[in-house]
N, C-alpha and C positions, 0 to 999 in steps of 0.2 A: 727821903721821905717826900709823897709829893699829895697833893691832895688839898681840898679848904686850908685855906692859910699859910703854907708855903710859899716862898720867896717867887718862883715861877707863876705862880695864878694869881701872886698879889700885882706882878707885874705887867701880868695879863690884862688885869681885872683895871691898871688902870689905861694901860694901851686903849682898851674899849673903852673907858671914859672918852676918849677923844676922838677917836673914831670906831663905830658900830661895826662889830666882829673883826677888826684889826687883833684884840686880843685871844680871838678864838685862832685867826692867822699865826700869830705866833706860838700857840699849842702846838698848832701843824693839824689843826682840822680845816682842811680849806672847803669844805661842802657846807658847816655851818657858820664860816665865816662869811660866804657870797650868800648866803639867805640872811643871813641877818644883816647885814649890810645893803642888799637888795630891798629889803621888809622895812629897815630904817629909814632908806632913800624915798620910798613911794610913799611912807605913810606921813612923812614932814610935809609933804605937800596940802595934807588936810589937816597939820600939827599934830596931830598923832604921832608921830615918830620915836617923841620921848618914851612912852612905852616899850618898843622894840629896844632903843639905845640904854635903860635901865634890865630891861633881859640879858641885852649883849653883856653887860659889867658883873651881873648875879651869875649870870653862864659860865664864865669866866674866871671868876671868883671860886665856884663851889665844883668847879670841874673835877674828877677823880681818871686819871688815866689807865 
């Protein structure tokens, strides 16, 4: 069973907590993991970032394979 609330996207979902699409990396989606990761990195610069880094962890979380 894999999907919202399964041990895998919970583990995901907190990888992303600490780093912005790390937990999409560990799904093995590496194309939204370097855009959210990318999206996180430029938009901290103007503190925006948090936005992007709370996507990466809902992405991650509610992902359905």
């Amino acid at each position: 069973m894999s999907g919202q609330g399964s041990t895998g996207n919970v583990i995901a979902a907190v990888c992303s907590f600490f780093i912005p699409g790390l937990g999409q990396l560990v799904q093995g989606r590496l194309g939204m993991a370097i855009v959210q990761f990318v999206l996180a990195a430029a938009l901290w610069v103007v503190l925006l970032g948090w936005l992007i880094h709370l996507w990466s962890i809902v992405d991650a979380a509610t992902w359905k394979p």
